[in-house]
C-alpha positions in Angstrom: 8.2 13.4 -5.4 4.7 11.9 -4.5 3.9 9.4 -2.2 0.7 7.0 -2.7 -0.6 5.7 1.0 -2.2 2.3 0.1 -4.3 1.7 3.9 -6.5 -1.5 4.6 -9.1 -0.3 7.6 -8.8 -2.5 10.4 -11.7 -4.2 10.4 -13.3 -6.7 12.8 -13.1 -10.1 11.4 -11.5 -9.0 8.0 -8.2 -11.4 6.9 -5.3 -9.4 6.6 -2.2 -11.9 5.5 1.2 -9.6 6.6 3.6 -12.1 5.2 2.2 -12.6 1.7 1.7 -8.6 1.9 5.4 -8.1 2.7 6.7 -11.2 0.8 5.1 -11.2 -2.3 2.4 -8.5 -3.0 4.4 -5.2 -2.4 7.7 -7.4 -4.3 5.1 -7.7 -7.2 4.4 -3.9 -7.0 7.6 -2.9 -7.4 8.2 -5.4 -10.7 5.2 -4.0 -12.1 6.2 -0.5 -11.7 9.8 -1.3 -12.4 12.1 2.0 -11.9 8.5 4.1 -11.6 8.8 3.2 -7.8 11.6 4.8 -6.3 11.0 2.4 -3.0 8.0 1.7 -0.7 7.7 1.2 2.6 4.8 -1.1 5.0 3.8 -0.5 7.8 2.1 -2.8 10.1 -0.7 -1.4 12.5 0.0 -1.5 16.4 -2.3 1.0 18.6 -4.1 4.0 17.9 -3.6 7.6 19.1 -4.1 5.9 22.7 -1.9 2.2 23.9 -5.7 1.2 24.6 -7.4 2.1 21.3 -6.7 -0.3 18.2 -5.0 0.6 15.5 -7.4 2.6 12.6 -5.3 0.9 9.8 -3.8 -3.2 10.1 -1.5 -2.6 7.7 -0.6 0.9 5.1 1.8 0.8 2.4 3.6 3.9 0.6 5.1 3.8 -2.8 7.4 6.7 -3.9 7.5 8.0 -6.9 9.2 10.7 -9.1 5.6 12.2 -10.2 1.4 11.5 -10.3 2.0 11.0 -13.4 4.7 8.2 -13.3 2.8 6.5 -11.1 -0.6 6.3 -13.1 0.9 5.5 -16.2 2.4 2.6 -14.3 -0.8 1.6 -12.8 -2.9 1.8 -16.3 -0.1 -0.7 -17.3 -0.2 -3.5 -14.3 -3.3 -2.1 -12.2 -5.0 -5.4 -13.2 -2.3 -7.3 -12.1 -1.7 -5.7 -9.0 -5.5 -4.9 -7.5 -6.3 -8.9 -8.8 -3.3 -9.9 -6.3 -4.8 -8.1 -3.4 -7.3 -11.1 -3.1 -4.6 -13.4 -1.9 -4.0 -11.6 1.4 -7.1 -9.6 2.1 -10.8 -9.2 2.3 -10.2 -5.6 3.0 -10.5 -2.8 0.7 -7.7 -0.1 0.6 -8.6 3.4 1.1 -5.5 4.8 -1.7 -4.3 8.8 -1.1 -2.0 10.3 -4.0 0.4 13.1 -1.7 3.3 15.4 -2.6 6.0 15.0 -0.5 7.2 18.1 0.8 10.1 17.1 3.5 12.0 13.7 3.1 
């Protein structure tokens, strides 16, 4: 199993919109990618390594998938779709990390 880390930097004065991200963005992911993603999770940045210290990421997504492959054959289907959406919640742009999951 892989796991691609979608992570919008937390930038001063950047829009992040959490609800349309949660809502309807990462509901429009998984539609595109249909039964290539397993499940996804968000996550919603609080602190850094210190309660002080802001969070290096305002929001990270992870979408599970059976392989790489899976999920770039998806992508090279409904990329358009899904990177045009991103415009509706953000000004940010995502740092993406492809990883193999090797304890669930």
């Amino acid at each position: 199993m892989i796991k691609v880390s979608v992570m919008y930097p937390n930038t001063t004065g950047a829009r992040f919109d959490h609800q349309y991200y949660r809502d309807r963005h990462m509901p429009l992911v998984k539609e595109k990618l249909a039964d290539r993603c397993l499940f996804y999770t968000i996550d919603k940045g609080l602190a850094g390594g210190s309660p002080d210290a802001p969070a290096p990421y305002v929001a990270m997504c992870h979408v599970f998938c059976e392989s790489a492959k899976a999920f770039h054959d998806g992508m090279a289907l409904h990329g358009k779709a899904i990177f045009d959406d991103i415009s509706h919640f953000t000004d940010l742009v995502p740092l993406v990390q492809v990883s193999e999951v090797v304890v669930a």
